[in-house]
NUTOR-286955 format. One record per residue (C-alpha): x, y, z; residue in three letters. Coordinates in steps of 0.05 Angstrom, whole numbers, plus 5000, padded with zeros to 4 digits. Example, Ala and Ser with C-alpha at 12.3 -4.5 7.8 and 13.67 -1.06 7.14 Angstrom:
// residues 2
524649105156ALA;527349795143SER;
END
This chain:
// residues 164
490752105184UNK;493751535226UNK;487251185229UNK;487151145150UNK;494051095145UNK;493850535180UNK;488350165145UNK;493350255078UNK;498650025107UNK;494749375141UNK;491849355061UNK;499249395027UNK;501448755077UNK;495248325057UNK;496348464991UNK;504748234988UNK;501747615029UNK;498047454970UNK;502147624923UNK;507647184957UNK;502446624972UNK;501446484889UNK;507546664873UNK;512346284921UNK;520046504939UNK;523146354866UNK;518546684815UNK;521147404783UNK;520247894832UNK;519647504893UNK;525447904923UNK;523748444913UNK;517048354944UNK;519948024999UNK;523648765007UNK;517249235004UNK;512648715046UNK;518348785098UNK;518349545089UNK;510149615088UNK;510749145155UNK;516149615188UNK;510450165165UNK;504349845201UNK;508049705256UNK;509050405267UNK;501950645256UNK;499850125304UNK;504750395356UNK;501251155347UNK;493150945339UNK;495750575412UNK;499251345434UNK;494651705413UNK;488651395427UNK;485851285360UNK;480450785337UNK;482050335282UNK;477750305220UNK;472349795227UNK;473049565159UNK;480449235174UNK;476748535165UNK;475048715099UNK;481949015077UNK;484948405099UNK;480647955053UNK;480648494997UNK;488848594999UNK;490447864998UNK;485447714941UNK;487648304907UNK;495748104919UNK;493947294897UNK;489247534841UNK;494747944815UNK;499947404817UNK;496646944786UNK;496347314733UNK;503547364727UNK;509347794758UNK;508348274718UNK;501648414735UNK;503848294808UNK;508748924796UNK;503049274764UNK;498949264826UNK;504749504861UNK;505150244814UNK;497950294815UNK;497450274895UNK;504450714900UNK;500451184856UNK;495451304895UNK;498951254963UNK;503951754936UNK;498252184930UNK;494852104982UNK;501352265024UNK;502552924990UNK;496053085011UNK;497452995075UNK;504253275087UNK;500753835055UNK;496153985100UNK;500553805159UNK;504254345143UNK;500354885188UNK;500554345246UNK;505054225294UNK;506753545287UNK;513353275274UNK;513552625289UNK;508052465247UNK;510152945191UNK;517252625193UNK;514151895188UNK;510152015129UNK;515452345088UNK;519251755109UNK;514651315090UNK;513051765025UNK;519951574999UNK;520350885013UNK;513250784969UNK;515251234914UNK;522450714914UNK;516350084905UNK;513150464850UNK;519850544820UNK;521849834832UNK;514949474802UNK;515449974736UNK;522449734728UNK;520749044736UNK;515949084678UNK;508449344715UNK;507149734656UNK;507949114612UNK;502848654642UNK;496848564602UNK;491048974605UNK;495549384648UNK;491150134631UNK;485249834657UNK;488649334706UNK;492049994745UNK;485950444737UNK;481449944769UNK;485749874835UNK;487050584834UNK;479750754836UNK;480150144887UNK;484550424930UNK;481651204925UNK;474650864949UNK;479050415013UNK;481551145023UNK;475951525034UNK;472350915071UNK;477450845119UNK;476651605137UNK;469651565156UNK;468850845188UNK;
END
């Protein structure tokens, strides 16, 4: 779990790089991006704190979610701000998910700490999804396709980032 959760949250900073990268500090929705890179940051920096506790080994593949997320984050903002907030729902989706999952199954463990920081973390992702469908996500162009193809993306980074 912290291995992979880590990867997502190392993907979710490359991609609000990007993002920022095209779109600079003035364009709609820079704020707010500003906000949820800060958050996803705070986020990493915790799952790096626990794969260093506990021991864990990193995915291999944090090279290539690096490259991916940025090109995925400027790729997106070039195609507008909309489009920028689309990629935001799409991942938030999927994350969402993906944390459920989790906090599901940590239920017959005993492990606070990480239970409380995924909850935690839970919320503040479902508040992005919130915040990119309010600032117009579902009114980018293409956006049906546009958020089904980085969902699928991010289900496939998932279940990479479990095994290497």
């Amino acid at each position: 779990m912290i291995r992979v959760n880590q990867a997502g949250e190392y993907g979710a900073a490359q991609i609000y790089k990007g993002q920022l990268a095209v779109m600079g500090d003035n364009a709609p929705g820079s704020s707010a991006i500003h906000h949820m890179a800060e958050q996803e940051q705070r986020h990493l920096d915790a799952f790096d704190k626990m794969i260093a506790e506990r021991g864990v080994r990193p995915t291999a593949l944090q090279p290539f979610w690096k490259i991916a997320g940025y090109a995925l984050g400027a790729t997106t903002a070039a195609m507008g701000p909309r489009a920028a907030m689309a990629c935001t729902a799409a991942v938030e989706t999927e994350i969402d998910q993906h944390y459920q999952e989790q906090l599901d199954e940590l239920e017959s463990e005993n492990d606070p700490e990480l239970t409380r920081i995924i909850a935690e973390f839970r919320e503040e992702e479902l508040e992005h999804k919130a915040t990119a469908i309010s600032m117009g996500a579902e009114d980018a162009p293409g956006y049906p396709v546009l958020s089904a193809a980085i969902r699928l993306g991010c289900k496939f980074a998932i279940g990479l980032s479990k095994r290497i």
